[in-house]
N, C-alpha and C positions, 0 to 999 in steps of 0.2 A: 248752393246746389244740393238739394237734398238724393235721396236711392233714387225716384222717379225721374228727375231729371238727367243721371247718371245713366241712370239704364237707356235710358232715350235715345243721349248720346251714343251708346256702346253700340247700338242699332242702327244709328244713323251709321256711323263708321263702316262696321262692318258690311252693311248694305252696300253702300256705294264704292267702298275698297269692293268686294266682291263683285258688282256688276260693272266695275272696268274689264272684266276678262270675260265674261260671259255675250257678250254680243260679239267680243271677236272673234271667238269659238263658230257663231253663228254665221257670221259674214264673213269669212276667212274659206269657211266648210262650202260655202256657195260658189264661192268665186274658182275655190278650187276644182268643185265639182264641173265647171263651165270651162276650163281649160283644160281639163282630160279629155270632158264630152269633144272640144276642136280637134285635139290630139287622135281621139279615135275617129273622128270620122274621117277628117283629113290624114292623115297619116304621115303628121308633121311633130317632126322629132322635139321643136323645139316647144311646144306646148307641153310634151311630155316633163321637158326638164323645168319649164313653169311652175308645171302642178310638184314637183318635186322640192322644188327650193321655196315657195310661196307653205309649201304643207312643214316646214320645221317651225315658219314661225306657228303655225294652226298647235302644233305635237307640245311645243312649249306653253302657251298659253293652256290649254287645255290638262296638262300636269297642275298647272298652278292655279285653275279654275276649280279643280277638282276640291286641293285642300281650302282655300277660302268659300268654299261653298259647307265644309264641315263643318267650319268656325262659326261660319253664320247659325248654321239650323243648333246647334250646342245652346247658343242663347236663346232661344225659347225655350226650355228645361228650365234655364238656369235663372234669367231675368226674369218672364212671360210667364211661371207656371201658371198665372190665374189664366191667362189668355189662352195658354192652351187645352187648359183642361175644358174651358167654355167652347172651345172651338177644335177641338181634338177631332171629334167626330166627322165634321167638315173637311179638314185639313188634311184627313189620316188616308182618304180617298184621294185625292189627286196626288198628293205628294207619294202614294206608295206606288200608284199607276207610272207616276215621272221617272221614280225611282227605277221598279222593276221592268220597266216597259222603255218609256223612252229614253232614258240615259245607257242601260245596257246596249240597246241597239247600239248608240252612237259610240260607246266605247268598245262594246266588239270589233264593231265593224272598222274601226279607224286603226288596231291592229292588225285586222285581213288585210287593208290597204297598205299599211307601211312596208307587212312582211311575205307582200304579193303581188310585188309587180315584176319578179321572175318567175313566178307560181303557178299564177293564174291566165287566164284567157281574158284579152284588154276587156270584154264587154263586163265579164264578170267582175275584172277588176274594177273598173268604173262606176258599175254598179253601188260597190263598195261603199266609194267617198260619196255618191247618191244617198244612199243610207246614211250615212254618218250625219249630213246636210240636213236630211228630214230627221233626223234623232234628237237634233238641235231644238229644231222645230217644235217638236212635239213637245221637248222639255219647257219652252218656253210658255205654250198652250197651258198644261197644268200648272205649272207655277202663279200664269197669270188668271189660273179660274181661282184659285185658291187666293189670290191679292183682289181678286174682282169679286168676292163674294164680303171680304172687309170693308170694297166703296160702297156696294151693294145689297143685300144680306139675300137670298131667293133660297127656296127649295129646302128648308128648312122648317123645324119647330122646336121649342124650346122649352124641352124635359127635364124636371128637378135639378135646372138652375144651369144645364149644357144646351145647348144644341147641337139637333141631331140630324141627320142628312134625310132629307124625304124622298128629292126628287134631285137624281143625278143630271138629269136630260135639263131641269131648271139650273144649274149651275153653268150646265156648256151651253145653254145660249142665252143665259144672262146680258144683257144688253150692253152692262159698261163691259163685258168682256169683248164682246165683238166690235166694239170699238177700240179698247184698250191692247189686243192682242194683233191685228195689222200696225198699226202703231210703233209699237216697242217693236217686232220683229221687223217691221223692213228700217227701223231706226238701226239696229243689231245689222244689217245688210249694209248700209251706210258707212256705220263703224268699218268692217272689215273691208268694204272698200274705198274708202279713204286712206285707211292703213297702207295701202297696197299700192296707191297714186302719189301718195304722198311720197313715200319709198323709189318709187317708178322714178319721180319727178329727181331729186335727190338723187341719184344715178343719173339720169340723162344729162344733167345739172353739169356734172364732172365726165361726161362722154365717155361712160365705160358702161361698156356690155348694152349699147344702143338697140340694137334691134330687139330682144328680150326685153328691156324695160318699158320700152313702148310698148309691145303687143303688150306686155303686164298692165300698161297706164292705160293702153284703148282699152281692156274689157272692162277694168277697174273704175273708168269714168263714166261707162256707160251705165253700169249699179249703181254708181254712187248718184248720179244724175236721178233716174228712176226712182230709187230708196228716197232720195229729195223730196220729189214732187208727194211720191204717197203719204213722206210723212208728214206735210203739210196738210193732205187731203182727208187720212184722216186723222187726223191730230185737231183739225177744223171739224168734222163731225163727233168729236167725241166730247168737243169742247160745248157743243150743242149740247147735246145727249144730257150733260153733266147742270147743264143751267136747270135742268128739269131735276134733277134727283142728286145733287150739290150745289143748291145755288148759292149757300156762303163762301163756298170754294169758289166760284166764279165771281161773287160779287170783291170777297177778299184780294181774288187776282188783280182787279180794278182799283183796288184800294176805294173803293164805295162805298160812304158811310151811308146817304141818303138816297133816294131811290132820285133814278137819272131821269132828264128831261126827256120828250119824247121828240124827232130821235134821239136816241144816246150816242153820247160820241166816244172815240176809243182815247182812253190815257196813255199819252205814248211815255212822257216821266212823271215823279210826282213827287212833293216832298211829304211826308206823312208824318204826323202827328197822332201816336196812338195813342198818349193820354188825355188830350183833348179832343181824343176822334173827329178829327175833321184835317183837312189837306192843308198845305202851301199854297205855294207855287206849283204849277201846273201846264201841259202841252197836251193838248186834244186836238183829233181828227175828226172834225163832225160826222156826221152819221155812222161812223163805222161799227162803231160798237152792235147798233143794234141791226146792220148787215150782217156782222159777225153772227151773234145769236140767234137769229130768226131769217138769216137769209133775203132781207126785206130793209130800206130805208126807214123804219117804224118801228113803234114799238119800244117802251120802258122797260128798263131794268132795273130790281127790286135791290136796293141799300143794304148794309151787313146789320145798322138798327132797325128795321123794319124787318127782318128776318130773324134779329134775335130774339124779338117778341113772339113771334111767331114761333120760337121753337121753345121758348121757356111756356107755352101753353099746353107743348104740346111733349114734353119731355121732361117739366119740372126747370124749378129754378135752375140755375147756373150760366157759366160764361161760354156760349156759343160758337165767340169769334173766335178766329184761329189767330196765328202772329200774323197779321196784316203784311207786313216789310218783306216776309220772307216769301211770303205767300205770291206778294207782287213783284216783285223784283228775280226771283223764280223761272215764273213766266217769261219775262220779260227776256234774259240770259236764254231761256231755252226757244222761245223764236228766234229772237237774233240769231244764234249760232243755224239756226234750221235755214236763214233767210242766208246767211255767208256761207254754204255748204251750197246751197241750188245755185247761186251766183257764180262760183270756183267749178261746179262740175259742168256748169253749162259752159264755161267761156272753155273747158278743158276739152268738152265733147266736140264744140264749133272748132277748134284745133287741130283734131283729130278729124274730123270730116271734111275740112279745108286742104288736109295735108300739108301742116305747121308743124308738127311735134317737132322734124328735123332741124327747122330752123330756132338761132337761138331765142329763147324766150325766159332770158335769164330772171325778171322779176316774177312771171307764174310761177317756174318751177323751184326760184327761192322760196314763194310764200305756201306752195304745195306741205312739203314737211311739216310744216307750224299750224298747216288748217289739220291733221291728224287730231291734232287736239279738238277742233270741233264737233266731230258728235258724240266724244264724251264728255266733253261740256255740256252739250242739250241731252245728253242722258240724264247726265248728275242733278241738272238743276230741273229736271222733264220730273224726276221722281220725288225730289225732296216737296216741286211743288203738289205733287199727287199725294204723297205722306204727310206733310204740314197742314196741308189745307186741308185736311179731311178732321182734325185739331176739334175737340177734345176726345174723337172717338177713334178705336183700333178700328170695331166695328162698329159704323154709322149708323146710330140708332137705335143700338142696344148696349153696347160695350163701353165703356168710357176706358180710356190710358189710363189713368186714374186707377182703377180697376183691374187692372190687367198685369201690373206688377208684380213678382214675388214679395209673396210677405215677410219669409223667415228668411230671405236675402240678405246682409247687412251691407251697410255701406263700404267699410272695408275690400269688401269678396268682391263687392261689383268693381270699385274701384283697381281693382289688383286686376281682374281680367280683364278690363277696358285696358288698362297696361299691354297687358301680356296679348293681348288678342292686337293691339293696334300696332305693337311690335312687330310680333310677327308677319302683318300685312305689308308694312312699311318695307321688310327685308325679303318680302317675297315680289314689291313690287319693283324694287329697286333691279333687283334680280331678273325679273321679267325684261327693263327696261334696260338691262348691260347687253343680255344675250340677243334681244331683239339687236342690240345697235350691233353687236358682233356677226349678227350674222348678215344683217345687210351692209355692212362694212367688206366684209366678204367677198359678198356676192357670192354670184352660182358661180359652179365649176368652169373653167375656160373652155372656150371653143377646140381647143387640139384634144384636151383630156376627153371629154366628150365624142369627139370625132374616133377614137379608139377603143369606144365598148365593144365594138364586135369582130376588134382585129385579135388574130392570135395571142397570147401574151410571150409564146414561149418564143417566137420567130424574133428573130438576129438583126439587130439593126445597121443599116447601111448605110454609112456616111456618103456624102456626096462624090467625096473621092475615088473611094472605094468602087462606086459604078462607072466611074469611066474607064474606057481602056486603057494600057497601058498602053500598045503600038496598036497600028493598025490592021482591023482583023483579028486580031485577038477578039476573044467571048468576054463581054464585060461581064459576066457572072461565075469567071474562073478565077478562083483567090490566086493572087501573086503566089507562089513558091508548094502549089498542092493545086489540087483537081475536086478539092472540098467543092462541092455548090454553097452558095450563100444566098439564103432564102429573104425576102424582100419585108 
């Protein structure tokens, strides 16, 4: 393993340690925002304490989002200087916009919320975590114009050896972005509300605090159900999009050395041979493949050597292909997990609109907690396939990885901060995953604690006995042996 391959890894890591926390930021901030909005309009108390106890885990991930997002951006300085100084220009604009603009929102405002809901006036308060939700959002938009301008490169030219930003209005609506950017955020929606059902489930599981976790698990299943289907929908259109302006990344996904017969059929596994480029053993779906692509029973799909040639004509010698395996196998884990997430949210919805929650359904609400892990699975493996497969360029088409490394980096320094950087994710995420389990261990506050925010604190409590009378006709609210009153 030589610095490039090192560094590679320090990015993979850090990446994907980093974006476990950033879509539940996302889909935590919605779901909360959607149980104050019932709270206010209904003016039911227990939505109130929903958004309250569902918002510690938001407060926690969001601390710990914050610093795995520093760690990350540090390595570009440190690994990346060529890549950044080539792409500084580009990058300097969304990222300061993300910065100054939509992350301050969302971290403002999710201090007004915490330290205002005796403060403020419910709309305003509400409004709050509304803001905080779209801050989310927004952050996600530039992050993803600035990753969608590396599948893509738009709005750009390329000055004594940098490029330079031309055209802002080409970057936002860059094509792979408006497919890439529905996508990842209602994936991010998904996340936070699986989180939330999964938890739901895991309480009802053990019939504590019933009513609460259901209304939690009905809003919860209803996102997560929704965030399903779109991210199938478009996650299907983007996969389009990409056959037109990545078609080694779609052919790679296939594991396709040869250009497919017409129709092409979908590889459902495959055994792969990359030093003799060519397949195993083999499971196809006839025509699917080239429905998938073209929407249509028809239609061939172009091979990863017939593409290579194609691209050594047109970019100069070199090796094309990305890692085949990871590239396909990728894919594969991040459908799946998308195909077991709309399966579990729909049987959870049909449950909930049957009016079944109550009844027991101890194998759902066992395997509820364990699908949590489902859409960070199709994250992890949604991005690696988006990062690998784009293989050997940062940016496609002009930038090679290769190229993009520090030079006066040594292998030592990289190796020492891959340490240190992988450490401390490991113990932030460990950390995440104690407090998280503490505090749904927990639960919310009881029903009597609750029932007494708005009684006096200083008034006297009165035993049961204490109210009865002693003879008859007597005042049950005259102390035995004094004319004190005792206040209720």
């Amino acid at each position: 393993m030589d610095v490039l391959d090192l560094a590679r890894l320090q990015f993979a890591s850090t990446t994907i340690f980093h974006y476990f926390f950033v879509p539940i930021s996302i889909g935590l901030s919605l779901i909360i925002a959607i149980m104050e909005t019932i709270y206010v309009v209904k003016k039911d108390e227990l939505y109130k304490k929903m958004a309250k106890f569902w918002g510690t885990f938001l407060l926690i991930n969001f601390a710990v989002g914050i610093v795995t997002g520093i760690l990350q951006e540090f390595q570009f300085g440190m690994n990346w200087s060529d890549f950044s100084r080539f792409v500084g220009d580009i990058f300097g604009t969304p990222l300061a916009i993300e910065a100054l603009l939509a992350f301050f929102l969302e971290s403002t405002f999710i201090g007004i919320w915490v330290f205002g809901w005796d403060r403020l006036s419910k709309k305003v308060h509400l409004a709050s975590i509304w803001l905080v939700a779209i801050g989310t959002v927004l952050s996600a938009l530039w992050i993803l114009a600035a990753n969608s301008f590396m599948q893509r490169p738009v709005g750009f030219e390329v000055v004594d050896g940098r490029a330079e930003l031309t055209d802002i209005f080409a970057l936002l609506t860059n094509g792979q972005l408006l497919w890439e950017f529905p996508h990842t955020v209602f994936a991010a929606f998904a996340t936070g509300a699986f989180l939330v059902a999964g938890i739901s489930a895991y309480k009802m599981l053990r019939k504590q605090n019933m009513l609460f976790f259901k209304k939690s698990f009905q809003i919860s299943i209803i996102v997560a159900l929704i965030s399903s289907f779109a991210i199938a929908q478009f996650g299907h259109g983007q996969a389009q999009y990409l056959v037109k302006t990545q078609p080694m990344k779609m052919a790679a996904s296939e594991g396709m050395w040869e250009r497919s017969g017409d129709p092409a059929a979908w590889t459902v596994v495959s055994f792969i041979d990359t030093k003799k480029q060519e397949n195993g053993f083999e499971i196809k779906i006839p025509y699917l493949l080239s429905f998938l692509y073209y929407s249509q029973f028809e239609g061939s799909v172009p091979g990863m050597l017939e593409l290579q040639a194609e691209y050594e004509q047109t970019y100069g010698p070199g090796n094309y292909i990305p890692p085949v395996k990871t590239t396909f196998w990728s894919f594969r884990v991040m459908v799946g997990a998308g195909m077991l997430m709309i399966l579990l949210s729909l049987y959870g919805v049909y449950l909930s609109w049957r009016k079944k929650l109550e009844k027991p359904n101890k194998f759902f609400y066992k395997v509820m907690p364990y699908a949590i892990a489902l859409p960070f699975i199709g994250n992890t493996a949604g991005w690696i396939m988006t990062e690998i497969g784009r293989q050997p360029w940062t940016v496609f088409g002009i930038l090679r990885t290769e190229d993009s490394v520090s030079p006066t980096v040594p292998y030592n320094q990289v190796l020492f901060s891959f340490i240190s950087f992988t450490t401390i994710y490991l113990i932030l995420l460990g950390l995440t995953i104690f407090l998280f389990a503490r505090v749904a261990k927990k639960g919310p506050p009881e029903d009597k604690e609750l029932d007494t925010i708005d009684v006096d604190p200083f008034a006297q409590k009165v035993s049961p006995e204490d109210q009865k009378p002693d003879t008859i006709g007597e005042d049950p609210l005259v102390e035995k042996g004094g004319g004190d009153l005792v206040t209720k």
